[in-house]
Backbone as JSON Lines, residues from 0, in Angstrom:
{"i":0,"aa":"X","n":[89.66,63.78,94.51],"ca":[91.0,64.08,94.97],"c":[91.61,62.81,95.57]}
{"i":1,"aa":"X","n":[92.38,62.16,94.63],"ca":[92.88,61.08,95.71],"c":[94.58,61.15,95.95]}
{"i":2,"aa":"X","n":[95.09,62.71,95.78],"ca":[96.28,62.41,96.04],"c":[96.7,62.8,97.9]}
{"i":3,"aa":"X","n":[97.95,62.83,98.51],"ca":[98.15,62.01,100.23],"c":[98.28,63.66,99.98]}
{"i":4,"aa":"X","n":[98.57,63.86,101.08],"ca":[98.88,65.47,101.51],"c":[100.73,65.61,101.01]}
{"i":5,"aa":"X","n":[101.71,64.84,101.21],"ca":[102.75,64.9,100.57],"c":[102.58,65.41,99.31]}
{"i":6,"aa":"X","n":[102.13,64.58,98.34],"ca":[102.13,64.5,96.9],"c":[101.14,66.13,96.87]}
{"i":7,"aa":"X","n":[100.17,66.41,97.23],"ca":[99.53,68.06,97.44],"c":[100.83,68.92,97.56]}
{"i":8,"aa":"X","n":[101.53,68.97,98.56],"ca":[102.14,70.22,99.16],"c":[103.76,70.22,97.76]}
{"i":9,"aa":"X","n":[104.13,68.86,97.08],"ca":[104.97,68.76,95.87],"c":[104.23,69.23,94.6]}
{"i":10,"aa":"X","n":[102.92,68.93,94.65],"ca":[102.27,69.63,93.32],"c":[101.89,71.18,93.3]}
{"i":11,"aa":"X","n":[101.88,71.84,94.43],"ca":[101.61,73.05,94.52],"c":[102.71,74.04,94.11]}
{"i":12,"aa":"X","n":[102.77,74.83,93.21],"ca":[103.97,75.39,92.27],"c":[103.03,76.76,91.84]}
{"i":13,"aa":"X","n":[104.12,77.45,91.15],"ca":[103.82,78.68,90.9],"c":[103.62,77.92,88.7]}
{"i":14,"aa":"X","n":[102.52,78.66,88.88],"ca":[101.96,78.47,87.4],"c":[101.59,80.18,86.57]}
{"i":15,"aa":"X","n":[102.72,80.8,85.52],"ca":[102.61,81.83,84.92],"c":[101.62,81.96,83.58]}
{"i":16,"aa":"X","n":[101.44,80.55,83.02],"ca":[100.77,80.42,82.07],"c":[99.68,79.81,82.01]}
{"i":17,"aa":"X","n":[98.19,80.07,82.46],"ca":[97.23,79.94,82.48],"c":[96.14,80.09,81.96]}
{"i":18,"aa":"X","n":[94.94,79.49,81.57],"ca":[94.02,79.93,80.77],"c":[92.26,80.27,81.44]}
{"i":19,"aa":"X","n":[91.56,80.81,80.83],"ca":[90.17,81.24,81.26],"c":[89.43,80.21,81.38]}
{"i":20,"aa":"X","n":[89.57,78.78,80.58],"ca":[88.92,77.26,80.88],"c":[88.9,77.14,82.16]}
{"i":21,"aa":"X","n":[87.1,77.19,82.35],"ca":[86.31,76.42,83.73],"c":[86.93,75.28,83.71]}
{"i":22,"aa":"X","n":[87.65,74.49,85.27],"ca":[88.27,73.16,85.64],"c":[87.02,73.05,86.27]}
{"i":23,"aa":"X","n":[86.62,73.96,87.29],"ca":[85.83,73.2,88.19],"c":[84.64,74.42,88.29]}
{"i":24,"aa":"X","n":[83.56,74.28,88.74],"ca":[82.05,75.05,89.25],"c":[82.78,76.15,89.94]}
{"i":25,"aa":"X","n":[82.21,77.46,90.09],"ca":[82.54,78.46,90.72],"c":[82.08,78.72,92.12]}
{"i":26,"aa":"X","n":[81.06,77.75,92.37],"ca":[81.0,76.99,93.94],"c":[81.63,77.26,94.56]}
{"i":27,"aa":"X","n":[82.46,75.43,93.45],"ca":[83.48,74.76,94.35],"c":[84.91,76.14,94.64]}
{"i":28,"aa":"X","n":[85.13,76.6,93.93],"ca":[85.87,77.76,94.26],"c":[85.92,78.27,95.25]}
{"i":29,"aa":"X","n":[84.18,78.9,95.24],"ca":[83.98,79.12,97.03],"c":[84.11,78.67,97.99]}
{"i":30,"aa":"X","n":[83.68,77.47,97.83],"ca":[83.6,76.14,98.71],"c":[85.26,75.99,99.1]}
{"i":31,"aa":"X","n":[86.26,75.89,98.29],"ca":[87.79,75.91,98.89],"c":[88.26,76.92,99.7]}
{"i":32,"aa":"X","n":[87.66,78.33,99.46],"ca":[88.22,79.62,99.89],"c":[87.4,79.98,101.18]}
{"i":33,"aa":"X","n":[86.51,79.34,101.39],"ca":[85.53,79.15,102.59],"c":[85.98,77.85,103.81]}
{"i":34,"aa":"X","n":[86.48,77.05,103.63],"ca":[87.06,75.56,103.61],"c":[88.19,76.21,104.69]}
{"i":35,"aa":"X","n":[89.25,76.9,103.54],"ca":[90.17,77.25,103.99],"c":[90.5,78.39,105.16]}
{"i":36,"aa":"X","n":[89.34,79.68,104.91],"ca":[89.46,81.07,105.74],"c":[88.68,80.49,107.31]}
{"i":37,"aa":"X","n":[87.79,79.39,107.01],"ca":[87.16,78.73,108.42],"c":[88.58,78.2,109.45]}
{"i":38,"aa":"X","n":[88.81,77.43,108.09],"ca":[89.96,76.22,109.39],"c":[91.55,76.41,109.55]}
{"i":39,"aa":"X","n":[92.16,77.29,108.67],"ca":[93.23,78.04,108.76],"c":[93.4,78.54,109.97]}
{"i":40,"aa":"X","n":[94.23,78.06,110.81],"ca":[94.92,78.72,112.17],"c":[95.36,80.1,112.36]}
{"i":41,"aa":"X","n":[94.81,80.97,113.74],"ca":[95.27,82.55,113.47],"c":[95.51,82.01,115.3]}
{"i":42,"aa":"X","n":[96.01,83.27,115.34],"ca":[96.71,83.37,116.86],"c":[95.67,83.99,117.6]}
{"i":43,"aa":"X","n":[95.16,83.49,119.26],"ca":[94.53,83.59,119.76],"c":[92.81,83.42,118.69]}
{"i":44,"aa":"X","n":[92.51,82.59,118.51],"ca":[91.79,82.13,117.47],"c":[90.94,83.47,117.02]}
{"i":45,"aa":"X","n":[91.74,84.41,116.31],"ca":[91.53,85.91,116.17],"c":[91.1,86.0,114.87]}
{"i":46,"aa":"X","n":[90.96,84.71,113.9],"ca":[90.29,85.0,112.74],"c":[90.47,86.06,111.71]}
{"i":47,"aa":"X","n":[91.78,86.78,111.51],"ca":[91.86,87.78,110.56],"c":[91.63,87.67,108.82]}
{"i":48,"aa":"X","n":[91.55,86.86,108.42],"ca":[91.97,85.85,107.29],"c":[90.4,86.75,106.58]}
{"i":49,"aa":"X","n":[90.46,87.68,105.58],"ca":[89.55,88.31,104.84],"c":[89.9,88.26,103.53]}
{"i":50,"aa":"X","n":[89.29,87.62,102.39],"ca":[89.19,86.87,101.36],"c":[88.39,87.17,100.57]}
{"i":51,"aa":"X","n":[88.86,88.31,98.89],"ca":[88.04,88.72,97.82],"c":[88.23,87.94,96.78]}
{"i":52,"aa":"X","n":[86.86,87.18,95.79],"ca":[87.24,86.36,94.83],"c":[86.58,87.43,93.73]}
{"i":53,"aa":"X","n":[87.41,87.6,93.06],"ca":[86.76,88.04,91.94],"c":[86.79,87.2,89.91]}
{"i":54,"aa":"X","n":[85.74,87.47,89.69],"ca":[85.47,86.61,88.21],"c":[85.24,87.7,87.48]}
{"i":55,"aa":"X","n":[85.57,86.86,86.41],"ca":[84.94,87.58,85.13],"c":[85.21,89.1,84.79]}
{"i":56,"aa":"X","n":[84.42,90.34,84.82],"ca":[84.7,91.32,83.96],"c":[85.41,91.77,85.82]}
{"i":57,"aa":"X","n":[85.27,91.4,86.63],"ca":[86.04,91.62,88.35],"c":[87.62,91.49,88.0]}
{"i":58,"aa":"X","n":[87.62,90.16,87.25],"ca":[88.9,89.69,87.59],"c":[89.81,90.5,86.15]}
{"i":59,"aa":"X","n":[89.36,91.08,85.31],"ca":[89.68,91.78,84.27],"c":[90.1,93.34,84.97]}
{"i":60,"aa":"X","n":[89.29,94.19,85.77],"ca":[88.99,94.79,85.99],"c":[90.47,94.79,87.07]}
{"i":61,"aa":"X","n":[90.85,94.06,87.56],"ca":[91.45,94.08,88.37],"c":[93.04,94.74,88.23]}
{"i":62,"aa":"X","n":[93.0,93.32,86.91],"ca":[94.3,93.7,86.19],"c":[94.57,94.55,85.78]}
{"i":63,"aa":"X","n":[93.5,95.64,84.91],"ca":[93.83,96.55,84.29],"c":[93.63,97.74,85.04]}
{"i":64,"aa":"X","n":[93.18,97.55,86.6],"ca":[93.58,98.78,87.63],"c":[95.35,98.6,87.86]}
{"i":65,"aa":"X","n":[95.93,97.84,87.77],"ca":[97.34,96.84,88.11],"c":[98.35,97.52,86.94]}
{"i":66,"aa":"X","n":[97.63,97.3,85.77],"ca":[98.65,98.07,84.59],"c":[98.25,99.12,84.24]}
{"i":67,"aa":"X","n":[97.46,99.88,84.67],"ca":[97.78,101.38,84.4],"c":[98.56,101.85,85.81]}
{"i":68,"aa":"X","n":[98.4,101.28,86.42],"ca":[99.17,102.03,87.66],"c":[100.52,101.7,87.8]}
{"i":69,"aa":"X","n":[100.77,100.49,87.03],"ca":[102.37,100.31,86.73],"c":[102.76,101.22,85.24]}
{"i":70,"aa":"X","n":[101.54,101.75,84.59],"ca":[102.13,102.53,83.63],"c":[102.82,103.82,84.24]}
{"i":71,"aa":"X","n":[102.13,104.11,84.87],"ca":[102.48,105.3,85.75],"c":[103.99,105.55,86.45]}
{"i":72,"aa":"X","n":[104.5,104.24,86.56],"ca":[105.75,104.45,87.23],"c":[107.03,103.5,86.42]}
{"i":73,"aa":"X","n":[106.73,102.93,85.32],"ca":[107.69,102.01,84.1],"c":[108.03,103.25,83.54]}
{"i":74,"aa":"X","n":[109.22,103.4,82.89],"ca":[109.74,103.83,82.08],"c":[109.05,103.13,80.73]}
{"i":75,"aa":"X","n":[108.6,104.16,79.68],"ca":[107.63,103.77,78.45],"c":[108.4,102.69,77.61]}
{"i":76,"aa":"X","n":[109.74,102.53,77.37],"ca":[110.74,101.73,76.49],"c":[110.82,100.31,77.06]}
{"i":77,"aa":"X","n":[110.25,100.55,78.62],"ca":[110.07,99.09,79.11],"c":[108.86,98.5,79.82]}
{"i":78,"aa":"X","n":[107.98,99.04,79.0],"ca":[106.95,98.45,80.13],"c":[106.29,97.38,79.34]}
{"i":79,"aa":"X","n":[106.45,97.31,78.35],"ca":[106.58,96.02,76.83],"c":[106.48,94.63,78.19]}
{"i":80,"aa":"X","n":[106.92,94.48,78.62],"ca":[107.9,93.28,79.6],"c":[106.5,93.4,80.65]}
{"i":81,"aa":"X","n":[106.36,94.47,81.47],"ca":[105.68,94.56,82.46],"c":[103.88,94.44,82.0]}
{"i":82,"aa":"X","n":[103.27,95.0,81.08],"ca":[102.34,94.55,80.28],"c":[102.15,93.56,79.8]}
{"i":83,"aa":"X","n":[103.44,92.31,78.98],"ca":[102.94,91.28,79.1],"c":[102.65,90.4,80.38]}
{"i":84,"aa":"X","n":[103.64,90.81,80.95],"ca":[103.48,89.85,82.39],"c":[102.13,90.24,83.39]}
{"i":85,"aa":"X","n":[101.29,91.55,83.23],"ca":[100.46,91.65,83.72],"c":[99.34,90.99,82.67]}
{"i":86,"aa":"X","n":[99.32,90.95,81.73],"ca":[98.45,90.24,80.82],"c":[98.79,88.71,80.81]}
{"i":87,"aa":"X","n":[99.47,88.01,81.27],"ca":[99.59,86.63,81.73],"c":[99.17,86.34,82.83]}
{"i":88,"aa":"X","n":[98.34,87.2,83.73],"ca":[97.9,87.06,85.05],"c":[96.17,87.16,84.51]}
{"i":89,"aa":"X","n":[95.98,88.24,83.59],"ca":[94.77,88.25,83.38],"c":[93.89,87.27,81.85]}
{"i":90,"aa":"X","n":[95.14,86.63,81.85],"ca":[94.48,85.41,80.72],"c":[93.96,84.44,82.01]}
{"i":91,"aa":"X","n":[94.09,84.53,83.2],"ca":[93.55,83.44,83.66],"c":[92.26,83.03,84.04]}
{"i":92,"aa":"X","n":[91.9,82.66,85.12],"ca":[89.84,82.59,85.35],"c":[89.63,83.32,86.17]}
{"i":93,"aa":"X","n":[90.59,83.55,87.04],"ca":[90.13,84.67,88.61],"c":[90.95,85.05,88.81]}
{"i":94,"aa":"X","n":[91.04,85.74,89.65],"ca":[91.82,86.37,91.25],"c":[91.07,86.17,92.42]}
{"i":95,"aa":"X","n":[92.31,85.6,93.74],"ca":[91.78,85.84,94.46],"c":[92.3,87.24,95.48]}
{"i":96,"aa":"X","n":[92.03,88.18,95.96],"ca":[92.58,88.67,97.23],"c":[92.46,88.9,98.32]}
{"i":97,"aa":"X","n":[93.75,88.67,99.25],"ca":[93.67,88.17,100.48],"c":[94.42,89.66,101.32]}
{"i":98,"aa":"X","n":[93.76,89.44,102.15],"ca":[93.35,90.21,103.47],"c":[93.53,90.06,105.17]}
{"i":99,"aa":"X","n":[94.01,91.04,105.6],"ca":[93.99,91.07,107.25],"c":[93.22,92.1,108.3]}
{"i":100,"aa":"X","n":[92.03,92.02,108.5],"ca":[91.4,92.6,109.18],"c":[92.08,93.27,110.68]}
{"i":101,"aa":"X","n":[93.08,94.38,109.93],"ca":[93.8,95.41,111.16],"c":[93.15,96.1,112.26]}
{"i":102,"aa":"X","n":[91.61,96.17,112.15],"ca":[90.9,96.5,113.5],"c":[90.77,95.24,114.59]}
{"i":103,"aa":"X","n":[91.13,94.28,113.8],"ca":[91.04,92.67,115.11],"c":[92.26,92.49,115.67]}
{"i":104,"aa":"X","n":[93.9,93.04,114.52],"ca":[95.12,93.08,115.02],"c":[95.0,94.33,116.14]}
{"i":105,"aa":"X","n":[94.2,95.53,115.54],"ca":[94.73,96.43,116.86],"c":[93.63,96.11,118.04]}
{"i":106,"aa":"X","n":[92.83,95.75,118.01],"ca":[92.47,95.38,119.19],"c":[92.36,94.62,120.06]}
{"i":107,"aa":"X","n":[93.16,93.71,119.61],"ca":[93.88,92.29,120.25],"c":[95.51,92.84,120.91]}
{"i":108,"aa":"X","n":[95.75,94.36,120.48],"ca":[97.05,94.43,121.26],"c":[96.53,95.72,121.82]}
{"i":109,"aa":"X","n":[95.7,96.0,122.02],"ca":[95.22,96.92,123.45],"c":[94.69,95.99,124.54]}
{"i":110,"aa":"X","n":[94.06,94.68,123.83],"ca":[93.69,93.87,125.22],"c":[94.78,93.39,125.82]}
{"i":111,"aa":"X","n":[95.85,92.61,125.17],"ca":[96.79,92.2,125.22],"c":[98.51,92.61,124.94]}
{"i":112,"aa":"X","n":[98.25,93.61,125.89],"ca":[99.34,94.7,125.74],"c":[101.24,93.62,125.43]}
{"i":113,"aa":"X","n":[101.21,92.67,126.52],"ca":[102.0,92.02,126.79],"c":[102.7,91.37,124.67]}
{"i":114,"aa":"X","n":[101.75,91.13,124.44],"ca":[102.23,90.33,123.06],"c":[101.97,91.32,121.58]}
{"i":115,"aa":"X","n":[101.81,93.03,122.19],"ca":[101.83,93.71,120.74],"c":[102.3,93.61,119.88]}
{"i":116,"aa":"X","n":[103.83,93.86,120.5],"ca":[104.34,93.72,118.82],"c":[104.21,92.3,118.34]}
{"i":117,"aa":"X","n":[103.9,91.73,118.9],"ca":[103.5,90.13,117.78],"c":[102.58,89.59,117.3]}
{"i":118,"aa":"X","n":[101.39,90.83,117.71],"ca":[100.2,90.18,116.84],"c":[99.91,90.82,115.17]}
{"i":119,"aa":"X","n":[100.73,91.76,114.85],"ca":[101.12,91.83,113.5],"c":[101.79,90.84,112.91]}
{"i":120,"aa":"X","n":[103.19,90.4,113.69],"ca":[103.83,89.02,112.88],"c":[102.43,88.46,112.61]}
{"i":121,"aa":"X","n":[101.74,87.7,114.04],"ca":[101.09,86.67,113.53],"c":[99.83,86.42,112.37]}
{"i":122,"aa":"X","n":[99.51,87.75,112.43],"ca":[98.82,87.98,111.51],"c":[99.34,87.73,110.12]}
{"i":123,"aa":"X","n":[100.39,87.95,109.53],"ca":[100.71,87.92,108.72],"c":[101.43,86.52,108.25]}
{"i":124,"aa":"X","n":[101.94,85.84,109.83],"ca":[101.85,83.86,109.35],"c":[100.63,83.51,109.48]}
{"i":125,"aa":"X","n":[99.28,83.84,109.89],"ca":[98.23,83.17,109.89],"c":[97.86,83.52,107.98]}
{"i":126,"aa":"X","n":[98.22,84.63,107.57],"ca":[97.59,84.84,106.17],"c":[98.32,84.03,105.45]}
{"i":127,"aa":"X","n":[99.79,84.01,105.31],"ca":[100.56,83.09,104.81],"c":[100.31,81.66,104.7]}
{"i":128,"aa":"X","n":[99.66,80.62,105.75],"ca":[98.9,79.37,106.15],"c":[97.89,79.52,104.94]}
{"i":129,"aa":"X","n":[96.91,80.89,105.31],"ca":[95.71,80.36,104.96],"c":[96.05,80.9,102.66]}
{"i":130,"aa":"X","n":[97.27,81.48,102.5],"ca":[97.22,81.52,101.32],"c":[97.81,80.29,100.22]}
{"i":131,"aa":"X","n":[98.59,79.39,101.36],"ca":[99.23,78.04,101.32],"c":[97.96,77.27,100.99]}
{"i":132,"aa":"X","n":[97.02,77.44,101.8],"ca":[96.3,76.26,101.8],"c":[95.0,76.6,100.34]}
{"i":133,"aa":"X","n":[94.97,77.3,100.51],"ca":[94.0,77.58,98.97],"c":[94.42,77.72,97.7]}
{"i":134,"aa":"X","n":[96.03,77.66,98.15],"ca":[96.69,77.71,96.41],"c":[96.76,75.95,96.52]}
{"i":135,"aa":"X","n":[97.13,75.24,97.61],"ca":[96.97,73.94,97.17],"c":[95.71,73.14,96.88]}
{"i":136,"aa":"X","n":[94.87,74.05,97.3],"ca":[93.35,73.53,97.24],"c":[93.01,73.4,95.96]}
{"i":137,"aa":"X","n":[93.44,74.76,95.59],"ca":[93.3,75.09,93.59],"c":[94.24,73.8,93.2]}
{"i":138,"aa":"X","n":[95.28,73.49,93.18],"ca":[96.3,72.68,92.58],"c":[95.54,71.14,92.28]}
{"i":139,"aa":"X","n":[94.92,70.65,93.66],"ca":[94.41,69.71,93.72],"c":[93.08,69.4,92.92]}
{"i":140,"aa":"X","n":[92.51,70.57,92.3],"ca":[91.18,70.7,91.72],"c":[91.55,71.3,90.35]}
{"i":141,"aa":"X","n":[92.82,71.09,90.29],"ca":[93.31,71.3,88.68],"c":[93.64,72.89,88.18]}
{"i":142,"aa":"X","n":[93.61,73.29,88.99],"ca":[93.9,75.11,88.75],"c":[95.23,74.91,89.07]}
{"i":143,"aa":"X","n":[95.89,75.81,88.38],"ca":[97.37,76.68,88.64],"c":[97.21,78.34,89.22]}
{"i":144,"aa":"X","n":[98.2,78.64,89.89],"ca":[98.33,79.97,90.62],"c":[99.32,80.62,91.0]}
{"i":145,"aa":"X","n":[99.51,81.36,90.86],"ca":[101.04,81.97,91.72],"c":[100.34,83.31,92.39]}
{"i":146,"aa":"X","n":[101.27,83.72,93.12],"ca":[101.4,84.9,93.95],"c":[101.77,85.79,94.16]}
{"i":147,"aa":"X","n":[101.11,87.16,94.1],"ca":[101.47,88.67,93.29],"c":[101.41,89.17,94.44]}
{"i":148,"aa":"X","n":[102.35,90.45,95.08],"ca":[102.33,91.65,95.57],"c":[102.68,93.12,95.38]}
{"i":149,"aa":"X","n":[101.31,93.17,94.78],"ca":[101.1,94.7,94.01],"c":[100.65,95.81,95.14]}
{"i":150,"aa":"X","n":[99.85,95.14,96.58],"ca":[99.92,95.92,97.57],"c":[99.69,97.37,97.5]}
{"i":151,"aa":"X","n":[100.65,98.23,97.74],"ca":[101.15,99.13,98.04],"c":[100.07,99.83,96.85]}
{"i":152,"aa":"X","n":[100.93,99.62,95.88],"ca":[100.23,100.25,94.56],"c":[98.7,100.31,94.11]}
{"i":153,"aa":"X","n":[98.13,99.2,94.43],"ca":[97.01,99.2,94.02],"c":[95.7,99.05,95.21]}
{"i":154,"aa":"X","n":[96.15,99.2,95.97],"ca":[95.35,98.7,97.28],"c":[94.23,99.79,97.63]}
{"i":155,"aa":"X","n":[94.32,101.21,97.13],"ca":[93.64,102.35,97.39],"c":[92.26,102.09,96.11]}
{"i":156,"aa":"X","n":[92.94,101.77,95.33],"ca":[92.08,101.99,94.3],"c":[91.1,100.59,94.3]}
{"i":157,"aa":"X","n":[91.75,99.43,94.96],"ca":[90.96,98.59,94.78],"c":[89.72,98.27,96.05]}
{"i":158,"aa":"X","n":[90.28,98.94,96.55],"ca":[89.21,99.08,98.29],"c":[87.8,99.76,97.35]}
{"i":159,"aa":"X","n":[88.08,101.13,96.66],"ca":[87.22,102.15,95.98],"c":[86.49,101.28,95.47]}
{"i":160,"aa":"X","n":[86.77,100.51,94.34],"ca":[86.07,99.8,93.29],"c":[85.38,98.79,93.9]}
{"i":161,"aa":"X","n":[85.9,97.87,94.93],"ca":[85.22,96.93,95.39],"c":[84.46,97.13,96.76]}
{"i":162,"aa":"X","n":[84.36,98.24,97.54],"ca":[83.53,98.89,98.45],"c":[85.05,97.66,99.71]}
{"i":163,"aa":"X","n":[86.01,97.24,100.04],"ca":[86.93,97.16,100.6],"c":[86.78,97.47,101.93]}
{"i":164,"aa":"X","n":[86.45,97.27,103.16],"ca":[86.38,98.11,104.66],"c":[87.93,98.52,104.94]}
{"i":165,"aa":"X","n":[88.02,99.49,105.33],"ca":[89.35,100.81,105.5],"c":[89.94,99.78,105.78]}
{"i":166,"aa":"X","n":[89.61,98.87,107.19],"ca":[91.0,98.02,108.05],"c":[91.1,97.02,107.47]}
{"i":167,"aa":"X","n":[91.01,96.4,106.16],"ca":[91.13,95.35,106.27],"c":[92.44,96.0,105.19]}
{"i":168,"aa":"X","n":[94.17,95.29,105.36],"ca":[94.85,95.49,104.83],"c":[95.19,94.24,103.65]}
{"i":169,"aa":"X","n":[95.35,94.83,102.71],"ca":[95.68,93.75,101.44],"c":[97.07,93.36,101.6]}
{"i":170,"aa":"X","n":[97.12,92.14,101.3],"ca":[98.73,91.05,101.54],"c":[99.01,90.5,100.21]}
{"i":171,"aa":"X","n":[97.78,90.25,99.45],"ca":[98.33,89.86,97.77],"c":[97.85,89.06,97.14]}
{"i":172,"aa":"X","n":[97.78,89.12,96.33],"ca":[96.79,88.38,94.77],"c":[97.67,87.23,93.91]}
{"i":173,"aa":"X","n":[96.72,86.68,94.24],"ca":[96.68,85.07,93.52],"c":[95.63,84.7,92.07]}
{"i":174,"aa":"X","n":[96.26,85.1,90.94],"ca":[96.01,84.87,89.64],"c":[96.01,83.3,89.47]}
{"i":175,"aa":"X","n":[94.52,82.77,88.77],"ca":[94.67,81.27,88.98],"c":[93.82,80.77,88.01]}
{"i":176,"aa":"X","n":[94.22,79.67,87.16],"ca":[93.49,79.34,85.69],"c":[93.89,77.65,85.54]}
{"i":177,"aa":"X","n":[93.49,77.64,84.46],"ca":[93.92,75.98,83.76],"c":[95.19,76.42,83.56]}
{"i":178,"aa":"X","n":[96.08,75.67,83.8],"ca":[97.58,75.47,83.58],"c":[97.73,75.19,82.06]}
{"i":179,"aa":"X","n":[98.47,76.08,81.24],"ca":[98.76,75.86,80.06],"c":[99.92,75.46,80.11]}
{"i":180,"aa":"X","n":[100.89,75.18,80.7],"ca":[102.62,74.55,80.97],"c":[102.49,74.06,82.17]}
{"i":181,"aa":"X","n":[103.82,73.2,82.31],"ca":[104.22,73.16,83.1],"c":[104.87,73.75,83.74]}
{"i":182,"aa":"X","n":[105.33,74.09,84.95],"ca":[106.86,74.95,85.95],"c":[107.72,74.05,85.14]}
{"i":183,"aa":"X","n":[109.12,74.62,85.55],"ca":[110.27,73.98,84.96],"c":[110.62,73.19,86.57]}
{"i":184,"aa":"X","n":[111.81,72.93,86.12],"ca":[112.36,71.85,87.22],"c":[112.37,72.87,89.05]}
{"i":185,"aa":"X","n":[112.51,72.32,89.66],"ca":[112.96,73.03,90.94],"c":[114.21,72.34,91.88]}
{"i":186,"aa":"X","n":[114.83,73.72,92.23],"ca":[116.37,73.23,92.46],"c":[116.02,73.15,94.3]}
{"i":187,"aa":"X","n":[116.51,72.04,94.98],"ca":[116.64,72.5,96.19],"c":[118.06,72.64,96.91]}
{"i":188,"aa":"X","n":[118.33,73.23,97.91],"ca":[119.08,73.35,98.63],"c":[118.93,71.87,99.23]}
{"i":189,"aa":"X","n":[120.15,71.69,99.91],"ca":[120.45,70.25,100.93],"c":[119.92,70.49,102.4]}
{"i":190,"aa":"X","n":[119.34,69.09,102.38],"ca":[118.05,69.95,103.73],"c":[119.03,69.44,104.61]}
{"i":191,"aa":"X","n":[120.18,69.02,105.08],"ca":[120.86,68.78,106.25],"c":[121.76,70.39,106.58]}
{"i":192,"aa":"X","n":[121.16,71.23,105.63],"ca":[121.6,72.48,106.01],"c":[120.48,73.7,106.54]}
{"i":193,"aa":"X","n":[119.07,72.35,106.19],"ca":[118.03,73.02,106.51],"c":[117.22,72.45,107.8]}
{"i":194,"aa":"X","n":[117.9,71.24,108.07],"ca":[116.91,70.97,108.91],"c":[118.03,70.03,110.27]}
{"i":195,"aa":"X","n":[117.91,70.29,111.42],"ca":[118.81,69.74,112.27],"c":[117.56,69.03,113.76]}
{"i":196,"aa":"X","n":[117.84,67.78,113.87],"ca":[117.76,66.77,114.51],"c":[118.34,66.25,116.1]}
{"i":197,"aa":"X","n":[117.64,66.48,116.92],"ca":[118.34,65.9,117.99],"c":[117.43,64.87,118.74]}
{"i":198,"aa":"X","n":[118.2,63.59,118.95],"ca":[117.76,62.13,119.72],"c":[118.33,61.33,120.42]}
């Protein structure tokens, strides 16, 4: 890896077209998603950050809990659209999914009555950090990834299949492979509307 942390956080992009080609050892996979759930910042160093990798007939398995349960609620004339796009998630090498261990949120706001309602926010910027930092981890080790929230929908069924502990709540899946394209261009807004300075 010899690119600066700038040039990391510009290469990290959402990648739709991906393939099942091993980039790197399934280790090192671990080794990033371990890397990351250690040193990723949580509030009151509360550690919520719970992290499923799944491969192979897992990461198949996943998807196709994902599209039958969107069959269930597409209208049949259009789910043409929604089937391929769930089958462009599962041409890739894995999934990962990420997690917030809600028995550490609720019991961090019975100790700490004073900051309840904010240890849900933070929970949910500490997962955000730590899903930042492993999609750039992948980027840097030659994987592409983007970021799915199927949540709601599939979260019952996937606790079942993968033995899941009740509290730990799902936040969303990261489909991630050899990059078969590139992203297209990216437009930004003018950061003097984003960013203000005082000296």
């Amino acid at each position: 890896m010899t690119k600066n942390f700038y040039e990391a956080i510009e290469g990290r992009r959402t990648y739709y077209e991906i393939s099942k080609e091993k980039v790197v050892s399934d280790d090192k996979i671990k080794e990033i998603i371990e890397h990351a759930v250690k040193y990723t910042p949580s509030a009151f160093n509360s550690q919520t950050a719970r992290v499923v990798l799944l491969l192979d007939k897992h990461h198949t398995k996943l998807w196709d809990i994902t599209k039958e349960s969107l069959r269930k609620i597409v209208d049949a004339d259009k789910f043409s659209a929604t089937e391929e796009k769930i089958n462009s998630f599962n041409a890739g090498y894995g999934t990962i999914l990420f997690f917030e261990d809600n028995d550490t949120v609720e019991y961090l706001q019975n100790e700490f009555p004073t900051y309840k309602d904010n240890f849900p926010i933070w929970s949910k910027e500490s997962s955000g950090m730590n899903q930042f930092n492993i999609w750039t981890s992948l980027e840097l080790n030659g994987y592409g990834a983007s970021l799915q929230h199927y949540n709601e929908l599939i979260e019952a069924e996937v606790k079942k299949e993968w033995n899941i502990p009740e509290g730990w709540e799902m936040r969303a899946q990261m489909p991630f492979g050899k990059p078969t394209s590139n992203p297209g261009e990216k437009e930004f807004k003018p950061l003097e509307d984003r960013v203000i300075v005082y000296k």
